[in-house]
C-alpha positions as CSV (number, residue, x, y, z in Angstrom):
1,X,0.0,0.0,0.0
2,X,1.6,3.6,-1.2
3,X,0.9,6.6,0.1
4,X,-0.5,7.5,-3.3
5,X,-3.7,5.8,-1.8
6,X,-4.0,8.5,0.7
7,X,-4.8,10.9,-2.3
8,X,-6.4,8.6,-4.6
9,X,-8.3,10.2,-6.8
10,X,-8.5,13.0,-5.0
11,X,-10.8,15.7,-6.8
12,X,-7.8,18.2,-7.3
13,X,-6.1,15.4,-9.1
14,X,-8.5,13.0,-10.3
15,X,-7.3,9.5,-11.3
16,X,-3.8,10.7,-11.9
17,X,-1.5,9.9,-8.8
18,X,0.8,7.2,-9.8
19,X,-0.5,3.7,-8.3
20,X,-0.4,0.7,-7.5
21,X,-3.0,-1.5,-9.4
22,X,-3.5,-5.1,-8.8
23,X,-5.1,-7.2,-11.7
24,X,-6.2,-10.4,-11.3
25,X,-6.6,-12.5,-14.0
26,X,-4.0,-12.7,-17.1
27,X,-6.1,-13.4,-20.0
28,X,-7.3,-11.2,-22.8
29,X,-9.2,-8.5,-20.4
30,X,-6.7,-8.5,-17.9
31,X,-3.9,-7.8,-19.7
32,X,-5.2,-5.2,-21.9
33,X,-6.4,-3.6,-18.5
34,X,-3.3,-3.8,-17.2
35,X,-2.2,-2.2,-20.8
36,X,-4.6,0.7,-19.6
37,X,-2.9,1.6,-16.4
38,X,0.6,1.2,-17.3
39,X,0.1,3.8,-20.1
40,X,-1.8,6.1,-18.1
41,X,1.3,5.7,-15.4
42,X,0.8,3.1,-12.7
43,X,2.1,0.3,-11.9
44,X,0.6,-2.8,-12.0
45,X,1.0,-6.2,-10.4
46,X,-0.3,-9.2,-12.5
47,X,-1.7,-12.1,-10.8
48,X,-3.4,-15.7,-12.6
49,X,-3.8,-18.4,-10.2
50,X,-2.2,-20.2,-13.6
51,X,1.5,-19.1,-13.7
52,X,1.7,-19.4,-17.3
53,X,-1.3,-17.4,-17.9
54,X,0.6,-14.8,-16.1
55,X,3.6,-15.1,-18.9
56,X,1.0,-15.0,-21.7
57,X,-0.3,-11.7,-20.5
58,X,2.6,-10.0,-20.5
59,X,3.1,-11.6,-23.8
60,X,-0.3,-9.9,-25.0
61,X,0.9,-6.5,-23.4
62,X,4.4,-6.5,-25.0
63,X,2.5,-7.0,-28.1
64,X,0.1,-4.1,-27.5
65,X,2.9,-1.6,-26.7
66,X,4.8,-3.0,-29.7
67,X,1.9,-1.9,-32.3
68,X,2.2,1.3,-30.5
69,X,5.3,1.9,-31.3
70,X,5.1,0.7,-34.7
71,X,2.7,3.5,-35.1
72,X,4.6,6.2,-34.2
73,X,2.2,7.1,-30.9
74,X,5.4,6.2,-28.2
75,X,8.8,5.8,-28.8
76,X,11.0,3.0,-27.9
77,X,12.3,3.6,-24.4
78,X,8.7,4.8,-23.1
79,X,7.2,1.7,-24.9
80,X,10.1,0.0,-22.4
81,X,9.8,1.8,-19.2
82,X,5.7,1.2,-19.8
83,X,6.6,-3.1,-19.8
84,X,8.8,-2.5,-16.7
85,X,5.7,-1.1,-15.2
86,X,4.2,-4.6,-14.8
87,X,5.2,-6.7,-12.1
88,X,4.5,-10.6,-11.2
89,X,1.9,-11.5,-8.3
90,X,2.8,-14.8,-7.6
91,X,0.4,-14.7,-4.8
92,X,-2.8,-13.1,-4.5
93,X,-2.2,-12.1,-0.8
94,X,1.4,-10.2,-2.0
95,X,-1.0,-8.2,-4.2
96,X,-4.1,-7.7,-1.7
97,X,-1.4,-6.0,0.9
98,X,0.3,-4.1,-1.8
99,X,-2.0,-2.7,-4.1
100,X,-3.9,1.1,-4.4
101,X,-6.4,-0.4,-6.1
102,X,-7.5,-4.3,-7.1
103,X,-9.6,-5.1,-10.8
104,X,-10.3,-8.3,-10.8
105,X,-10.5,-9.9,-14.4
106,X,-11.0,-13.9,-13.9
107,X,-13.3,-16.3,-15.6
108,X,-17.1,-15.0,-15.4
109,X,-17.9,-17.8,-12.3
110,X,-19.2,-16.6,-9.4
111,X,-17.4,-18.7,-7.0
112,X,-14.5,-18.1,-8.4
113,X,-14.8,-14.6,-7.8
114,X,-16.2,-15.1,-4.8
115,X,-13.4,-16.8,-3.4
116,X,-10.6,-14.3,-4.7
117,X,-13.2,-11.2,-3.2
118,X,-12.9,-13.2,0.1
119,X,-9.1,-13.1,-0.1
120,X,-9.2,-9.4,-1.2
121,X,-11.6,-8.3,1.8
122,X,-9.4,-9.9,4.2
123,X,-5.9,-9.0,2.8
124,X,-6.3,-5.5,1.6
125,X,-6.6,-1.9,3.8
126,X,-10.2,-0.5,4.3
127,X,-10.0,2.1,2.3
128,X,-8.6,-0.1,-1.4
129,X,-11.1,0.0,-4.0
130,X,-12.0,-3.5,-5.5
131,X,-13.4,-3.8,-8.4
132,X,-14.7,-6.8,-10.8
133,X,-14.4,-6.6,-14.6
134,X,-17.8,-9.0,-14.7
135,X,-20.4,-8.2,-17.9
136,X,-22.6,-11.0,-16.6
137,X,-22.7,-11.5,-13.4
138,X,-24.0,-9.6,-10.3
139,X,-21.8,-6.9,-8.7
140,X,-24.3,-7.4,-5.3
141,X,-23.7,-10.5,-5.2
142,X,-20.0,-10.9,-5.6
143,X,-19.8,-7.6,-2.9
144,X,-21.4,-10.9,-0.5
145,X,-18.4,-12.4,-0.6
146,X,-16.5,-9.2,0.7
147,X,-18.4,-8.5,4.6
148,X,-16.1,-6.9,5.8
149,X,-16.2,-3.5,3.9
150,X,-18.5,-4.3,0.9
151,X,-18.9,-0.7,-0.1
152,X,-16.1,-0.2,-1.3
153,X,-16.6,-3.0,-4.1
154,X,-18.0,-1.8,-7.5
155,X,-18.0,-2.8,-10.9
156,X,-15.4,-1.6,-13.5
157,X,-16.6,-2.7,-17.2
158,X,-14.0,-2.5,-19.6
159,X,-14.6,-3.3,-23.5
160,X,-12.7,-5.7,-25.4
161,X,-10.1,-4.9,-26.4
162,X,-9.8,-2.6,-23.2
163,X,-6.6,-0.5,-24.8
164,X,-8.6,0.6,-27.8
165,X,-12.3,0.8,-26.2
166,X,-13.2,4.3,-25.0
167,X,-16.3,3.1,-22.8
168,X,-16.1,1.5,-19.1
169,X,-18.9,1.3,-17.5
170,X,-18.9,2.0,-13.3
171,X,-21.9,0.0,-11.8
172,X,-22.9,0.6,-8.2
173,X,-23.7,-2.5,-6.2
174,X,-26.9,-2.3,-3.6
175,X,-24.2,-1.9,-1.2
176,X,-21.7,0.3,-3.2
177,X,-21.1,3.7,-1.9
178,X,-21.2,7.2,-3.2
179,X,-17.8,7.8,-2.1
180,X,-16.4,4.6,-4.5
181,X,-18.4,5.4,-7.2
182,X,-16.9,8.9,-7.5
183,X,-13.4,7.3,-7.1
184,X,-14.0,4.9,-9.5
185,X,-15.4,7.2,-12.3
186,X,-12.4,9.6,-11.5
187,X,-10.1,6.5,-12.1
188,X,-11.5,5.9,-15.2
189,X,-11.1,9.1,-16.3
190,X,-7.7,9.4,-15.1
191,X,-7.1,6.6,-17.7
192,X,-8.2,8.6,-20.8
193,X,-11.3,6.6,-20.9
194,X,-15.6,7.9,-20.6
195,X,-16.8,6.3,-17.3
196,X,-20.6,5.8,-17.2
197,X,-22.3,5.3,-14.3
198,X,-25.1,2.6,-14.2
199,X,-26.6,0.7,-11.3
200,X,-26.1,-3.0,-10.9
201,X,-28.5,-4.8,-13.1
202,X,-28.3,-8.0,-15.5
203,X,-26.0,-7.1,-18.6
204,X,-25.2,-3.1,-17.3
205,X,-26.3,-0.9,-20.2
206,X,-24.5,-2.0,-23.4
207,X,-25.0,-5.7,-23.5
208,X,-28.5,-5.5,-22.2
209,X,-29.6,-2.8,-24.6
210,X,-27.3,-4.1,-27.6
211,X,-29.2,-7.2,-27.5
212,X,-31.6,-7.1,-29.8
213,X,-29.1,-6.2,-33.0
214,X,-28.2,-9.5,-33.1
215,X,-31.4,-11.3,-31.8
216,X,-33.8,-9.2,-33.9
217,X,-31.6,-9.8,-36.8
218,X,-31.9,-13.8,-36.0
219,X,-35.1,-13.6,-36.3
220,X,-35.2,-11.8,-39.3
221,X,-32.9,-14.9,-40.7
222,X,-35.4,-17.2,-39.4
223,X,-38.7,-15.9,-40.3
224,X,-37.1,-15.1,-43.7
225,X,-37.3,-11.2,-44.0
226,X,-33.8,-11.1,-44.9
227,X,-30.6,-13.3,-46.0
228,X,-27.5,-12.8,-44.2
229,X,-25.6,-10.4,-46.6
230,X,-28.8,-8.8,-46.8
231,X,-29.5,-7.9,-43.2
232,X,-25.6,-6.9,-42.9
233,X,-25.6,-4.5,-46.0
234,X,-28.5,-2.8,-44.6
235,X,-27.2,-2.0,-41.1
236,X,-23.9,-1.2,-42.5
237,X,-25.8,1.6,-45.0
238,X,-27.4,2.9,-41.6
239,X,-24.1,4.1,-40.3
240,X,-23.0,0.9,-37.8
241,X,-20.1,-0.3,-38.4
242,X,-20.3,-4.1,-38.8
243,X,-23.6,-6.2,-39.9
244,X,-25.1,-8.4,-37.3
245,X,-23.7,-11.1,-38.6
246,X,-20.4,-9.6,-39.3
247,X,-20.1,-8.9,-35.3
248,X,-21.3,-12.0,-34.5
249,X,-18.5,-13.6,-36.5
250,X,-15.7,-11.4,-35.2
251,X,-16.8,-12.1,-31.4
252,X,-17.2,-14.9,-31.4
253,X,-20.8,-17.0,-32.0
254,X,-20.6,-18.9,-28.6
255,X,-19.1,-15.9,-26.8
256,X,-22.3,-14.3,-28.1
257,X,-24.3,-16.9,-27.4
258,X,-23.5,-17.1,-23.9
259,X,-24.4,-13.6,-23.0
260,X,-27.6,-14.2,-24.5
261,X,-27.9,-17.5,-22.2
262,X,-27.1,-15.6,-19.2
263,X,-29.0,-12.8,-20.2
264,X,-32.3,-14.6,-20.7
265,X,-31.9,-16.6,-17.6
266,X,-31.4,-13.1,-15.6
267,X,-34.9,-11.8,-17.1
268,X,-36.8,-14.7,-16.1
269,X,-36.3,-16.3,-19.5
270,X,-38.3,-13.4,-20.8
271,X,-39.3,-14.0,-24.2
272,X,-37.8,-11.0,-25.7
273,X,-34.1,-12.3,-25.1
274,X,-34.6,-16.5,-26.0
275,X,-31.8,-17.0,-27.9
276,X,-31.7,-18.1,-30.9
277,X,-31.8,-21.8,-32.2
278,X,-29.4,-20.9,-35.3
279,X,-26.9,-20.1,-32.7
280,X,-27.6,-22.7,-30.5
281,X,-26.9,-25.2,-34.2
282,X,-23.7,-23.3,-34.7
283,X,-21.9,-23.7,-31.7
284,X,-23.1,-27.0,-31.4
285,X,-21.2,-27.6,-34.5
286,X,-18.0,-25.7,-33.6
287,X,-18.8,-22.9,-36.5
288,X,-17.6,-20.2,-34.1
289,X,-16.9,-17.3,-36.7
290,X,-13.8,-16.3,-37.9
291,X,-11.2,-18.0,-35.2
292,X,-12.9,-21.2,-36.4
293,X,-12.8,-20.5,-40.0
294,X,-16.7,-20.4,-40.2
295,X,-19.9,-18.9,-38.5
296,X,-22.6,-17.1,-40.4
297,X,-19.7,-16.7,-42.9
298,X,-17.0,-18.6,-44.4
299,X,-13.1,-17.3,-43.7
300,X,-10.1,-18.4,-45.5
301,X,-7.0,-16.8,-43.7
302,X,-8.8,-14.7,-42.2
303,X,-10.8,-13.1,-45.0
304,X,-14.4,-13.4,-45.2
305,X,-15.8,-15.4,-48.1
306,X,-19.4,-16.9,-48.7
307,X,-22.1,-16.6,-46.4
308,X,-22.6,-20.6,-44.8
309,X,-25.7,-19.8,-43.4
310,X,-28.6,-19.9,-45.6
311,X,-31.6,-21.6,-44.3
312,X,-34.2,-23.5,-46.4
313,X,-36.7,-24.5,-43.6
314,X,-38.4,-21.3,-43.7
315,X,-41.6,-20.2,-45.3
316,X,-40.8,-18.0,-48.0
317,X,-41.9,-14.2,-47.3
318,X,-41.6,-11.2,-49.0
319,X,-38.1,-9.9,-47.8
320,X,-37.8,-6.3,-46.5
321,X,-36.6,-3.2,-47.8
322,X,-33.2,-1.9,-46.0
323,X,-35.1,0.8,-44.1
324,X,-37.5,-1.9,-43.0
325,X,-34.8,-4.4,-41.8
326,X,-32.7,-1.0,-40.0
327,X,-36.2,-0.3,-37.9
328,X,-37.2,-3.9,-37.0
329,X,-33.2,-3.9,-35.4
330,X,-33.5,0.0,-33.7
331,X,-37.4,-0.1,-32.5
332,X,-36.5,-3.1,-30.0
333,X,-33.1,-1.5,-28.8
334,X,-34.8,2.0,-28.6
335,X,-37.4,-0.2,-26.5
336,X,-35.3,-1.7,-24.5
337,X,-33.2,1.9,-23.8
338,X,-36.3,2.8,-22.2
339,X,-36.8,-0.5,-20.2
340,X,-33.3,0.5,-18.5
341,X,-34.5,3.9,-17.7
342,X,-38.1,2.6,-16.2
343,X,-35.6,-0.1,-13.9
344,X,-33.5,3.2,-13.1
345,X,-29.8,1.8,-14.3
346,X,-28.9,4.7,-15.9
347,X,-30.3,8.2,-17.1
348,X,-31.1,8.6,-21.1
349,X,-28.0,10.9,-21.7
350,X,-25.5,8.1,-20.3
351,X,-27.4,5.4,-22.2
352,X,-27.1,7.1,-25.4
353,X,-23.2,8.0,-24.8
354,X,-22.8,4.0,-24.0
355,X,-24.3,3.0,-26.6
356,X,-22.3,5.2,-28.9
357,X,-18.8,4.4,-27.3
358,X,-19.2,1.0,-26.1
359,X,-21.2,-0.9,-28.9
360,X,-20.0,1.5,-31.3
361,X,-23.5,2.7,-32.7
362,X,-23.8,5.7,-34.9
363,X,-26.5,7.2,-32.4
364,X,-27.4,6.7,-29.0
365,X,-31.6,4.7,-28.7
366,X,-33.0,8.5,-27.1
367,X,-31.6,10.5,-29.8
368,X,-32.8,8.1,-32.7
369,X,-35.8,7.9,-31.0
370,X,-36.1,11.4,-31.1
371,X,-35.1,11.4,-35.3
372,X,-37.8,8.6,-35.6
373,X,-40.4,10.9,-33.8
């Protein structure tokens, strides 16, 4: 613990003391958050209960430095002195008693995070913000595992790939206080990225709001308003960056998948987010997207080629216009914006600049809404 943590994003300062920041968890998330804070000027200690996992990260953020200096945006020796900024945890109770700050970025199981929260409650000072990186699970409920001061546990989303992604989203737990919220958000900030405050609630803002541009477009495939390529070139003409299917593919179809899974069994398996069986079929089949070579599109070193979903069981309907197929995927996110609102985790203005930053939309749901009429 440094004495940094005695001005910790402090409001004359916010976020931009040098500290300490444990990260636990290695993998794709952890490392590029640990990317985050060694550019923004902390150090960071890197635990993975899997030692290897620990040498892949720093793989990953060796690599991330190196493209930065590729491009020209640091030199060399700061690329350097950035790498020396992460050190091996090789046990999570040298991090607890040593770090400013603690994100944990493990696997998305709840006992799992449970028990590392338990260590991090007991081995870390009062006053240490822990965060989790979860997307899916509940930041209440993890904050159980942590009695002893669980007010001072919130959630700190990061997008994937965290060094690129401007969004993180700061959700307060039932517990969480207003005092770590405001540290959290000044943290962020301190980072270079946009915090957005949201209260603890299945999928925060972006994945539970985002949900129905691939879902809608599914069913769209499957009641046959559209083909693939068709649904895809129309969204892309609307200003989003990638098709449905597109995304899909470049995520991952089971990662996709499983959010879907976890968020229709966090809404009561309400019928707005079933997923869909042409997902369930793919990853059944191993047809994961492009790091399998084929999803809702073939790839061939990493190119995309035909589409390899084309589905013959359905009952041939007249197929929409591209301004038809761009409102049947807005109206339900714009619809379930407001849902969010009505359940109070977050106001319209930080819903719209989520959706904008985090799932990379052209407009926020309120202000198409308000184009719509």
């Amino acid at each position: 613990m440094t004495d940094a943590a005695v001005s910790i994003l402090a409001p004359d300062m916010p976020g931009r003391t040098p500290l300490i920041i444990g990260v636990v968890g290695a993998g794709t998330m952890g490392a590029g958050i640990a990317q985050v804070c060694i550019q923004a000027g902390h150090e960071v200690l890197l635990y993975d209960i899997d030692e290897a996992a620990i040498g892949r990260g720093r793989a990953r953020i060796r690599d991330g430095l190196a493209r930065l200096t590729a491009k020209g945006t640091i030199g060399v020796e700061r690329a350097a002195a950035m790498e020396a900024g992460v050190r091996d945890a090789h046990a999570l109770a040298a991090l607890a008693e040593e770090a400013d700050l603690v994100i944990e970025a493990a696997l998305e199981q709840l006992e799992l995070k449970s028990t590392i929260f338990q260590a991090l409650d007991a081995g870390t000072q009062p006053d240490v913000l822990l965060a989790t990186n979860t997307s899916a699970l509940s930041v209440t409920t993890i904050a159980d595992a942590a009695p002893r001061h669980p007010e001072r546990v919130l959630g700190l989303h990061f997008f994937n790939p965290a060094p690129l992604m401007p969004l993180v989203e700061v959700a307060s737990g039932e517990r969480t206080s207003a005092a770590a919220i405001a540290r959290g958000v000044a943290f962020v900030e301190g980072l270079g990225k946009t915090a957005v405050v949201c209260r603890d609630a299945p999928g925060f803002i972006v994945n539970r709001v985002n949900r129905p541009f691939t879902l809608e477009a599914l069913r769209m495939l499957e009641d046959g308003s559209g083909s693939v390529e068709a649904i895809d070139r129309a969204i892309r003409s609307a200003g989003y960056p990638m098709g449905p299917f597109e995304l899909m593919d470049l995520v991952g179809v089971d990662v996709n998948l499983a959010v879907a899974r976890s968020l229709y069994a966090a809404f009561d398996e309400a019928e707005r987010f079933r997923p869909s069986a042409i997902q369930e079929d793919l990853v059944n089949g191993e047809r994961f997207g492009r790091k399998s070579g084929e999803g809702f599109y073939r790839y061939d070193g990493g190119q995309r080629g035909a589409v390899a979903v084309e589905l013959e069981r359905v009952v041939a309907v007249e197929p929409l216009s591209d301004e038809e197929i761009v409102r049947r995927v807005e109206l339900p996110i714009i619809n379930e914006a407001y849902h969010a609102v009505g359940e109070q985790v977050a106001q319209p203005p930080d819903i719209d600049r989520a959706m904008k930053l985090g799932a990379n939309h052209p407009h926020g749901p309120f202000e198409r809404a308000g184009q719509l009429g």
